[in-house]
C-alpha positions as CSV (number, residue, x, y, z in Angstrom):
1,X,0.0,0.0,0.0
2,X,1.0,3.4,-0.7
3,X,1.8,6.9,0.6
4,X,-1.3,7.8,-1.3
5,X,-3.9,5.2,-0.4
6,X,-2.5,5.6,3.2
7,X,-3.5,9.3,2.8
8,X,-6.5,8.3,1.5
9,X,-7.8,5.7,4.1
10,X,-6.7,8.5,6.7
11,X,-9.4,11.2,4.9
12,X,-12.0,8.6,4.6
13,X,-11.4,8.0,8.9
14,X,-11.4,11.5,9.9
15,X,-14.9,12.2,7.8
16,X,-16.2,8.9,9.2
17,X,-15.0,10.4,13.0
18,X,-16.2,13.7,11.7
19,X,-19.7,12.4,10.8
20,X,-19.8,10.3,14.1
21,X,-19.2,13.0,16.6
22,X,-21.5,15.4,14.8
23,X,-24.4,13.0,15.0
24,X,-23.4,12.3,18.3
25,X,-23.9,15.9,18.9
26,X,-27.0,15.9,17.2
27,X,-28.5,13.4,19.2
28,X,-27.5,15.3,22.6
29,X,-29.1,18.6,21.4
30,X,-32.2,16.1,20.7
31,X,-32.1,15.0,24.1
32,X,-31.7,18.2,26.0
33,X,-34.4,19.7,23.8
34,X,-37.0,16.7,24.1
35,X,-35.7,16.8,28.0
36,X,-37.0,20.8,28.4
37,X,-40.8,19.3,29.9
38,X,-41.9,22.9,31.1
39,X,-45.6,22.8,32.7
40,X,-47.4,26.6,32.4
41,X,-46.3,28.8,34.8
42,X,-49.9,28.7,36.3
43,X,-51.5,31.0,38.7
44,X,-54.7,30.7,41.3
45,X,-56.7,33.7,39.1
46,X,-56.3,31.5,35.8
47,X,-57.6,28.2,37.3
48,X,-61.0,26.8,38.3
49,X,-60.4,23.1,39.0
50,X,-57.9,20.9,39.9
51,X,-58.6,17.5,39.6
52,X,-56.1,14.6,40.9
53,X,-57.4,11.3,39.6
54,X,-55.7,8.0,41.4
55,X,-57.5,5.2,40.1
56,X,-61.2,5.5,41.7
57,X,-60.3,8.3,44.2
58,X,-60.3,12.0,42.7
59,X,-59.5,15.4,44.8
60,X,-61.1,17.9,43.2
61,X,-60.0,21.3,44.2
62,X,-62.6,23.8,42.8
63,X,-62.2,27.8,43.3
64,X,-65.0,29.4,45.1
65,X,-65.7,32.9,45.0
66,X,-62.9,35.0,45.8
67,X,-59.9,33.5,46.8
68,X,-61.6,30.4,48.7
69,X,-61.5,26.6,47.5
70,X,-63.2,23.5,48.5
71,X,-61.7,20.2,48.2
72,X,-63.7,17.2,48.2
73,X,-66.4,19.7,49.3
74,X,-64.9,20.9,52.3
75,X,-63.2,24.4,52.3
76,X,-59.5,24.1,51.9
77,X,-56.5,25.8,53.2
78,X,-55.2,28.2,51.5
79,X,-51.5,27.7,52.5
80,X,-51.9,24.3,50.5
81,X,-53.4,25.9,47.2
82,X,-50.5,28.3,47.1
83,X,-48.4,26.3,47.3
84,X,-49.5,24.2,44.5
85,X,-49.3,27.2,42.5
86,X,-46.1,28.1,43.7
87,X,-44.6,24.6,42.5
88,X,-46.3,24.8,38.8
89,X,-43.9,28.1,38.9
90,X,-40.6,26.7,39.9
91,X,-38.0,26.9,37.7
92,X,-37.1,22.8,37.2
93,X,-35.0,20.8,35.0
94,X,-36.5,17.4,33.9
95,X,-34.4,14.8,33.0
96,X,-35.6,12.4,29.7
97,X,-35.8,9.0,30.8
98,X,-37.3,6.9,28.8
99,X,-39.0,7.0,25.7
100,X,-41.3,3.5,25.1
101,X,-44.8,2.5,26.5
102,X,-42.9,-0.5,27.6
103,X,-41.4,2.2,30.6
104,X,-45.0,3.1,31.9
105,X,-45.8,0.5,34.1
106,X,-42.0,0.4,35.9
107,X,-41.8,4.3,36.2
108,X,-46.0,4.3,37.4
109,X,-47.2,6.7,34.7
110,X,-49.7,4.4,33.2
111,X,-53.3,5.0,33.1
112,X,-53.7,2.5,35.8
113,X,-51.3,3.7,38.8
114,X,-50.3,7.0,37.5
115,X,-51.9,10.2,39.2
116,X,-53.3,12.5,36.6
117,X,-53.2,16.0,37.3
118,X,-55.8,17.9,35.2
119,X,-55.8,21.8,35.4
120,X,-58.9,23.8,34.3
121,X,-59.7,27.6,33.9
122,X,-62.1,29.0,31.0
123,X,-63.4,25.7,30.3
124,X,-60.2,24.7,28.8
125,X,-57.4,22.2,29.9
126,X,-54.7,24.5,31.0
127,X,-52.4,21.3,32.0
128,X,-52.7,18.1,31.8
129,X,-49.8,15.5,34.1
130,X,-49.2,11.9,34.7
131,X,-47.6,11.8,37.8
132,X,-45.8,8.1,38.7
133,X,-43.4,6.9,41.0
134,X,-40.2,8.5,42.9
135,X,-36.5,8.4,41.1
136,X,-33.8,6.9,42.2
137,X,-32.9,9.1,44.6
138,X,-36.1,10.0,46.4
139,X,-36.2,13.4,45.3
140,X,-37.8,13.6,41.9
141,X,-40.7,11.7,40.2
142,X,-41.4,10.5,36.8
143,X,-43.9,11.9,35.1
144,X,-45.7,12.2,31.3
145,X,-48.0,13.8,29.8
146,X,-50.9,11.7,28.1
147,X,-50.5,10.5,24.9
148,X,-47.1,11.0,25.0
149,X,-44.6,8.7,25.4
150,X,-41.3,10.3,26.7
151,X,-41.1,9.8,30.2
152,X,-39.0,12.4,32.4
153,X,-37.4,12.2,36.0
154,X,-39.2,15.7,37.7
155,X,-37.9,17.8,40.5
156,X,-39.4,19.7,42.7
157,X,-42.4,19.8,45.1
158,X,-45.0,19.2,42.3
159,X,-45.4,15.4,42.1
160,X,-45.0,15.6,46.0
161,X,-47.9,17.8,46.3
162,X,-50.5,16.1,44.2
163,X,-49.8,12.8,45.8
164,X,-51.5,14.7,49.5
165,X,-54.9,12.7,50.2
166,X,-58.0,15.0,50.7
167,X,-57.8,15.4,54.1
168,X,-54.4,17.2,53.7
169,X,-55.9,19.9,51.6
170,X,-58.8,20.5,54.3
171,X,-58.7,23.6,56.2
172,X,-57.7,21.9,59.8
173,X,-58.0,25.4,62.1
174,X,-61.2,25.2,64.1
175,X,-61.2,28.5,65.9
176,X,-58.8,31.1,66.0
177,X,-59.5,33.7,69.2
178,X,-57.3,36.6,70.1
179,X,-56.2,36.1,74.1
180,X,-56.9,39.8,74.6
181,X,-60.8,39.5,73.7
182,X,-61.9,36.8,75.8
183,X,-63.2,37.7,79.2
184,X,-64.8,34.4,80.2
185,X,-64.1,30.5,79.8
186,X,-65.9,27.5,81.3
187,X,-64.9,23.8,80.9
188,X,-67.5,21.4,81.7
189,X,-65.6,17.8,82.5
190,X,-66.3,14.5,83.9
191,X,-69.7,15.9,85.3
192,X,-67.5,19.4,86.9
193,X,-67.7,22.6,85.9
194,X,-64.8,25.2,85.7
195,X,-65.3,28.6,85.4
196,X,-62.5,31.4,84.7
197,X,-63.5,35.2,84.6
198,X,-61.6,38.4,84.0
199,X,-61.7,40.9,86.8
200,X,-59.8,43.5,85.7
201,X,-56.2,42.4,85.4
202,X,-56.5,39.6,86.6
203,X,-58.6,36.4,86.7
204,X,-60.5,34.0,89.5
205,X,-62.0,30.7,89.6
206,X,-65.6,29.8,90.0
207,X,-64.9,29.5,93.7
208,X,-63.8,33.4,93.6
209,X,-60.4,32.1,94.4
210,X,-57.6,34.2,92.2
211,X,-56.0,32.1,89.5
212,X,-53.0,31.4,88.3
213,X,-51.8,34.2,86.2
214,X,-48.9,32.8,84.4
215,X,-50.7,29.4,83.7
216,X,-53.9,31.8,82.6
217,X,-51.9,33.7,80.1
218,X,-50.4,30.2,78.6
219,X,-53.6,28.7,78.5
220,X,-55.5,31.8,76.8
221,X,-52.6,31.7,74.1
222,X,-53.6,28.2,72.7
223,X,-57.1,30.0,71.5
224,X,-54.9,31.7,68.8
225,X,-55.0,29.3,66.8
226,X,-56.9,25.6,67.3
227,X,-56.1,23.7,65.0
228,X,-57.6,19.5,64.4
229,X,-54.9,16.4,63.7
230,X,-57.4,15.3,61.1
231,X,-61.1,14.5,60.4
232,X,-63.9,12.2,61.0
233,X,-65.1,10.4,58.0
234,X,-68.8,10.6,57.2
235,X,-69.4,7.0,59.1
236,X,-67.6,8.1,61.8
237,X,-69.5,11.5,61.9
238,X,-73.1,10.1,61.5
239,X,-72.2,7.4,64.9
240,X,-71.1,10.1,67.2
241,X,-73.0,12.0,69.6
242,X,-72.3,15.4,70.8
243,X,-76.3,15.8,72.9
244,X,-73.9,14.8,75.9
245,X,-70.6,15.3,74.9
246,X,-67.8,14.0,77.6
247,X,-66.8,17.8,77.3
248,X,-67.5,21.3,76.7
249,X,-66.1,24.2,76.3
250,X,-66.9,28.3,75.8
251,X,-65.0,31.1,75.3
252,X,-66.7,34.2,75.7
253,X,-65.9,37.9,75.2
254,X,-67.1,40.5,78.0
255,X,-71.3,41.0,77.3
256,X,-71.6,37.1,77.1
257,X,-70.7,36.9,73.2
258,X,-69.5,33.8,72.8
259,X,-66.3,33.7,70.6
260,X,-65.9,29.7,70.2
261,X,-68.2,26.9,71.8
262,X,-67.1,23.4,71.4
263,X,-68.7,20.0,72.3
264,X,-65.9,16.7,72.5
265,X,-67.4,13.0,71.9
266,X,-64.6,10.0,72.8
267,X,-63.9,6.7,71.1
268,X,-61.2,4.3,71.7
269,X,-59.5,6.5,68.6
270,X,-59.4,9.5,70.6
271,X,-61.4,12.6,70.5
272,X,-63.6,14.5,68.2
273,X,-64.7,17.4,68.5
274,X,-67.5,20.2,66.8
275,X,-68.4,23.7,66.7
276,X,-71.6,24.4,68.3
277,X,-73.0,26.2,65.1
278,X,-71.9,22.6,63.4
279,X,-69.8,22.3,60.5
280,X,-67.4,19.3,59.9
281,X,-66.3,16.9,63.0
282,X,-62.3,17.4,64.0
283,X,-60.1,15.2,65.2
284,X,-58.0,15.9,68.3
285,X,-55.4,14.2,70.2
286,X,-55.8,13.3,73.7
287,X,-53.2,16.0,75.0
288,X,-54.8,18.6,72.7
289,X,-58.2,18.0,74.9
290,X,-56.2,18.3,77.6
291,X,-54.9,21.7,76.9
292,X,-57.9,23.1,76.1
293,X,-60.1,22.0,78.1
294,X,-57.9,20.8,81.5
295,X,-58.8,20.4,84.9
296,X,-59.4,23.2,87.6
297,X,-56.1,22.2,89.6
298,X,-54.4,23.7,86.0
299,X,-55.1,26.9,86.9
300,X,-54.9,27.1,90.6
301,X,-52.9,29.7,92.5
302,X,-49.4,28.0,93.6
């Protein structure tokens, strides 16, 4: 073989190596491109509904009027809508995956075990999501969007928020009572009653005996803001009684208004508790019932 075919052979190599790295570099700049998944930057005052479907359960967040929304129903807090909102809007980088149907069922974005996200305002799907399974490493998800069939590893609180049950959208606060405003509280327990009034600065018992100050102004501070550990479902509601509840409690401004009146019901489960006007039965912990609606000896002058 000659210098020339040598020479020759060489060119034909360097094309060849030429030709490989640009396709090479081709097929990167397809990846990153097909990788750049970016949901609308949505906000609260564009959307109606927000429906996430997990195979026969659905929580439907719905916009009232205002700024309110209901999930399930029930009125929702807001904390947990902005949020949602706030996670459609942060800046993430998904990472391309897979691309075949065969991937669907492994990475959970199938019809049957995905969680579809549906976004609605106008009338018209804003956003639509298939939310799946966590990544590798716990802090992303993999996600699609129907009818396609590219699957992406997602950051961020998004998939992490959609997967909340109903309950966790809920609005859990049950009263919230400024400690400067009430003038009167009575706890009915075990059959006792106690009583604690303002008298100007200060604050006595039922018995006319003076209270405990300090323990007064802790115990006034929990009004602020009562919040429930969770809900009764609608069987548990319709079995429980509150006609005798096993406690009671009102808080009262001066002039007798009452600013929160709650009745308790036990189970083996704990505690549940309503507002006297009515409204949804709340769940509350043992020591939560305890703290707000204790014994006499709590507030007793030492």
């Amino acid at each position: 073989m000659n210098a020339k075919q040598l020479q020759a052979i060489a060119i034909v190599v360097l094309v060849l190596l030429g030709l490989w790295g640009a396709s090479e570099m081709w097929s990167r700049r397809a990846a990153t491109a097909a990788a750049s998944l970016r949901l609308p930057a949505l906000t609260a005052n564009q959307v109606d509904t927000v429906a996430i479907t997990h195979g026969s359960d659905t929580v439907l967040l719905v916009k009232q009027s205002g700024d309110t929304w209901t999930v399930n129903r029930h009125p929702a807090t807001r904390s947990t809508i902005n949020d949602l909102f706030q996670a459609f809007r942060d800046s993430v980088t998904p990472e391309l995956v897979a691309e075949s149907p065969t991937s669907f069922a492994r990475m959970g974005v199938d019809s049957g075990s995905g969680r579809l996200v549906r976004v609605v305002g106008g009338g018209k799907t804003l956003a639509q999501v298939l939310v799946g399974g966590t990544g590798p490493g716990y802090d992303a998800s993999y996600v699609r969007i129907p009818g396609d069939v590219r699957v992406y590893l997602f950051p961020g609180r998004l998939p992490t928020l959609v997967g909340r049950p109903a309950d966790d959208w809920r609005d859990r606060q049950i009263g919230a009572v400024a400690p400067d405003s009430i003038a009167v509280v009575e706890i009915q327990r075990a059959g006792k009653r106690v009583t604690l009034r303002k008298q100007g600065t200060a604050w006595v018992l039922s018995t006319g005996a003076p209270a405990d100050s300090t323990a007064v102004k802790r115990y006034l501070e929990r009004f602020r803001n009562v919040s429930a550990a969770g809900f009764a479902t609608d069987r548990q509601a319709d079995s429980l009684s509150f006609a005798r509840p096993k406690r009671s409690l009102s808080v009262r401004a001066s002039g007798a208004r009452a600013l929160l009146t709650l009745s308790f019901d036990s189970t083996a489960s704990g505690y549940w508790v309503r507002r006297a006007e009515g409204g949804p039965v709340y769940r509350l912990d043992v020591w939560q019932v305890d703290q707000l609606a204790p014994s006499e000896d709590a507030f007793k002058a030492r």
